[in-house]
N, C-alpha and C positions, 0 to 999 in steps of 0.2 A: 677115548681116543678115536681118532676117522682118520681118513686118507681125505687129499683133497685134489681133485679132478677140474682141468680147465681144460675146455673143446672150444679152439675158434672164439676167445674171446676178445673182444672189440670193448672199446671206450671212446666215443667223438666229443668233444666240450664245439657244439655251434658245428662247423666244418672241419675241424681237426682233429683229427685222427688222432690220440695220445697212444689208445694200444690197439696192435694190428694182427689180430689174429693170435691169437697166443696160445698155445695148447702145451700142458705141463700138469704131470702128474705125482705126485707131493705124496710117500708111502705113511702109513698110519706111524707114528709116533716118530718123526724122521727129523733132522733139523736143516731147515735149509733157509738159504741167505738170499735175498737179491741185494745185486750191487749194481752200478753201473752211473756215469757222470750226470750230472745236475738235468732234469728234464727231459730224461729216457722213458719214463714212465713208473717206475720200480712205486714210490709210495702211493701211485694210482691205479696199479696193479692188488697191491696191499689192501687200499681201502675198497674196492671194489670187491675181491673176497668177502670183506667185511658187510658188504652190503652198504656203507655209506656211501658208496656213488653206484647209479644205478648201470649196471653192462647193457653198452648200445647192442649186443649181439655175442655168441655163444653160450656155452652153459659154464654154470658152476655148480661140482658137484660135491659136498663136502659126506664123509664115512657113506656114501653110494644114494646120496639123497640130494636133486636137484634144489637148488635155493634160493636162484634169484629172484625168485616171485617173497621169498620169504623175511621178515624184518632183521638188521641186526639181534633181538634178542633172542628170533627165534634160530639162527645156524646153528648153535652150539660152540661161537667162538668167544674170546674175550680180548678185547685188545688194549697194549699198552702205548702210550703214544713219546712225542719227546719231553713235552710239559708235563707235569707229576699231577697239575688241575685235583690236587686235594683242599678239603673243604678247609680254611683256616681254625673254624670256630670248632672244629669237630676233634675229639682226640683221634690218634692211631685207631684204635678198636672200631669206633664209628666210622671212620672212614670206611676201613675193609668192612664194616657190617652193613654199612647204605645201604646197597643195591640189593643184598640180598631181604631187607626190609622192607623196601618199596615192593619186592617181590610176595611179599606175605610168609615168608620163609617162617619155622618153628622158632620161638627164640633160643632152643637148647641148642636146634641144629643150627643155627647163624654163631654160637658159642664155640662149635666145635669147630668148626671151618675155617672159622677166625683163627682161632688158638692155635688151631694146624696148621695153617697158615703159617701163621708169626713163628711158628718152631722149625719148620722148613727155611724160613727166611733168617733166623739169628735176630727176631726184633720182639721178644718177649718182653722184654725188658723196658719197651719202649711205648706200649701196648696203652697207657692212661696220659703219653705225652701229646701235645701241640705238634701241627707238621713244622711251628717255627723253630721249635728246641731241637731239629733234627738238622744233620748235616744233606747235603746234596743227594750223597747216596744210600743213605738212610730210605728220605722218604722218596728215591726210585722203587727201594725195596718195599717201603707199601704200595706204591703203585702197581705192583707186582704181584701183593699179596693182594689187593681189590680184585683182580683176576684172576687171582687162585682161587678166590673160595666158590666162585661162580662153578669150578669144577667143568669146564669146560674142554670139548672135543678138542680145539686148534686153538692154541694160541698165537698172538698177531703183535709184532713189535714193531714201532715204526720206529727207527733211529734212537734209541730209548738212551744211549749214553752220550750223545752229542751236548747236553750242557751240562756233564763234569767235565775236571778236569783231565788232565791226562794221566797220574797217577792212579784216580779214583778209578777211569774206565779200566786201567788194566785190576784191578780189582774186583772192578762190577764181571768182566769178562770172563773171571774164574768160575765167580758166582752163577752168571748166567750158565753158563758148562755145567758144571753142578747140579741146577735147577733141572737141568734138563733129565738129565742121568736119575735123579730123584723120581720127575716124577713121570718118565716114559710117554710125555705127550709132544703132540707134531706140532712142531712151531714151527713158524715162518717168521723171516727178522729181517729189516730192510737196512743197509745201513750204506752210508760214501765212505767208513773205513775199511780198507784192506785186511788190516791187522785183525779185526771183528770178524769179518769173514774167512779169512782163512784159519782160527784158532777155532772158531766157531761150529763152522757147517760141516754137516754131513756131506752137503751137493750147495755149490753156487751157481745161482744163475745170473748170466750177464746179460743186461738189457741194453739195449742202445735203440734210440727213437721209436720205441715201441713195441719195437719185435724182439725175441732173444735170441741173440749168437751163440751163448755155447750153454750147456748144461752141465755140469762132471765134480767131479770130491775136486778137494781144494788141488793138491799135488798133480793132478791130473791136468787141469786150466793150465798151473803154472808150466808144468815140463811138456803138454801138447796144447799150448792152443790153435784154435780153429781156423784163424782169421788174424791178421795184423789187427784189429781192433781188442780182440781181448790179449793179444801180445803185448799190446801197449796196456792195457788196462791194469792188467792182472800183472805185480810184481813192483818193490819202492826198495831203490831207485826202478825207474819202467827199464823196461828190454833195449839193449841199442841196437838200430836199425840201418846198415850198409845198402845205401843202393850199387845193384850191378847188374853184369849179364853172365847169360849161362857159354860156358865157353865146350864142357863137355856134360852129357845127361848118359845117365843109366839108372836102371833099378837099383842101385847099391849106393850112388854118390853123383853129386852136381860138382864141377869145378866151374868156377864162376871167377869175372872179372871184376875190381872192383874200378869206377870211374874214377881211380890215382894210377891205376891199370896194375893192382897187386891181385894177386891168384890165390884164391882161398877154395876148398873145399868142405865140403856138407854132406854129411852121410845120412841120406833120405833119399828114398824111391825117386825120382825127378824121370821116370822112366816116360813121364808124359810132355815132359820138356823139349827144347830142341834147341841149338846154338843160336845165339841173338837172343832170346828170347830177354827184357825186362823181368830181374828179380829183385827181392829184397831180401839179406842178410840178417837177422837175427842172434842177438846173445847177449844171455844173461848182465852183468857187470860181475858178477861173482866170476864169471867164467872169464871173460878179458883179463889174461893175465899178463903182467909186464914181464920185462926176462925171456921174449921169443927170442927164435934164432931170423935169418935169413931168408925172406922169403913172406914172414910174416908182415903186419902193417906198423905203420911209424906215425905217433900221434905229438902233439904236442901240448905239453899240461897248461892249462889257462888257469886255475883254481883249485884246490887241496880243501877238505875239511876233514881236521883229526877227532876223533870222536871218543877217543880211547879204544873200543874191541876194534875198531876199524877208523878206516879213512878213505874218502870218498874221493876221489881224482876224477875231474873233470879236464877231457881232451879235445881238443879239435883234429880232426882229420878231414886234411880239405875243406867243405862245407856240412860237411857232419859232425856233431855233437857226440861224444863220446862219456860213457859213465863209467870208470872203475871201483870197484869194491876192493880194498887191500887191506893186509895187517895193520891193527892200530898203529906199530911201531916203524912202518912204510909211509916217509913222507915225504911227496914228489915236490919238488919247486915249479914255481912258475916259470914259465919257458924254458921246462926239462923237456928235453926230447926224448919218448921212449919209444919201445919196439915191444910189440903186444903179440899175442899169439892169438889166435880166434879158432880153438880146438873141433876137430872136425864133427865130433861126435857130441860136442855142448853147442851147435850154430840149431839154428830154424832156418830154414828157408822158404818165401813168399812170392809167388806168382804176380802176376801185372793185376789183379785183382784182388789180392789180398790173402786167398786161399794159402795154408801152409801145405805144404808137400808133408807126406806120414815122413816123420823121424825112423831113422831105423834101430 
């Protein structure tokens, strides 16, 4: 097991920048996630740990040893990718015993590793079959076991459940939880699901255009983020967002106006604000609740989806999109008018820049 240390890393493909500066430090046996939308950088961040693309600049330091001068085989990491790339011809055994062959490894100890392997995974059983006689997630888990027996520092997943399906991920996701727990080593896991990372990681990091916005355990992102951009990222349905202005600031609470010109208050520091000032309103959909009193905002339902545990009402407010979360057994009609509450102490509040103001 290592820690894995990034100082000021850089990535240019020709004149472009992918990653800019990036400094992130990864505790020895730790599980952390990057997320972030299509083209932030996250599986170029990944494979450059890995050493398959080479760092235009900074260091990478994996269990306290510089490595970008040194080959994928020699980091000490193993990494698992989206395509499973198992040999057709080869059974399960061969497969996970490849590399360790091409390595000169003992054949007792290519034996054991395997085996340990396969019994950590639940694919004993499967161990003289074809990767064709195996289901999807089957042979992820030899993909997985090829990595294991390497016995490797870090392990490195690039989106590894994106071609199952959707029942199988929430399967594989146990698994992988499990895996980890088993065997105490620091993995880093890239993925565009939510649900992956917030079940997942220890610590998510959120990337956007190369650089990362926030760092923090998953519960953390969701109830403080840093920035309107992991506001919106982090949370399905996303956060809905009121623009307005600040009508009264203090250390304790904003009262803010919204452009329908209703008065809502925020209980966070704003003690840096001042009247007029352009803000942004914040909150959850779990938190919009229907059934306010007077005073509160008044939206109008465009769309309903019942889901059974819940149901999803979609509002308009003025020119704001509106997401409610309700009881499955809560279903609005189309051009229902309701009256919402926006509780003072479930809002976020955003500066003309994006920054949130601390929650209190």
């Amino acid at each position: 097991m290592a820690d894995v240390r990034l100082t000021g890393v850089t990535k240019r493909f020709g004149t472009t920048e992918v990653l800019k500066g990036i400094d992130l430090e990864i505790a020895d046996g730790e599980f952390v996630v990057f997320v972030g939308p299509s083209g932030c950088g996250k599986s170029t961040l990944l494979r450059t740990i890995a050493g398959l693309e080479e760092a235009s600049g900074g260091e990478i330091a994996i269990g306290g040893r510089t490595v970008n001068d040194l080959s994928p085989s020699d980091r000490g990491i193993a990494m698992v990718f989206q395509s499973y790339a198992l040999y057709p011809h080869m059974s399960v055994y061969e497969n996970m015993a490849f590399g360790l062959k091409l390595a000169k490894a003992d054949k007792a100890e290519i034996d054991r590793r395997v085996r340990a392997a396969a019994e950590t995974l639940n694919i004993t059983d499967y161990l003289e079959r074809k990767p064709k006689a195996l289901s999807g997630g089957q042979r992820q888990r030899v993909a997985i076991g090829r990595a294991i027996v390497r016995e490797p520092e870090v392990f490195l997943f690039d989106e590894p459940l994106s071609n199952l399906d959707a029942a199988l991920r929430v399967r594989m996701r146990y698994e992988f939880a499990g895996l980890h727990e088993r065997l105490e080593t620091t993995m880093i896991y890239v993925t565009h699901d939510q649900v992956e990372a917030m079940t997942l990681a220890d610590r998510i990091v959120v990337l956007n255009s190369g650089i990362i916005e926030q760092v923090g355990a998953p519960m953390e992102l969701y109830e403080r983020p840093r920035n309107l951009f992991v506001a919106e990222f982090i949370g399905s349905p996303k956060m809905n967002l009121i623009p307005a202005e600040i009508v009264t600031a203090t250390a304790k609470a904003a009262t803010v106006k919204t452009a329908l010109g209703d008065t809502l208050k925020v209980s966070v520091d704003a003690s840096a604000a001042k009247a007029g000032d352009a803000v942004t309103v914040g909150i959850r959909p779990e938190h919009l609740t229907s059934g306010g009193k007077a005073g509160d905002i008044k939206a109008e339902v465009t769309f309903a989806e019942t889901l059974g545990h819940a149901t999803f009402a979609y509002a308009a407010y003025g020119d704001t999109a509106l997401t409610l979360q309700l009881p499955g057994d809560v279903r609005p009609k189309t051009g229902e008018a309701l009256t919402l509450a926006v509780p003072a102490g479930q809002a976020h509040l955003f500066d003309a820049s994006g920054t949130a103001f601390d929650r209190l």
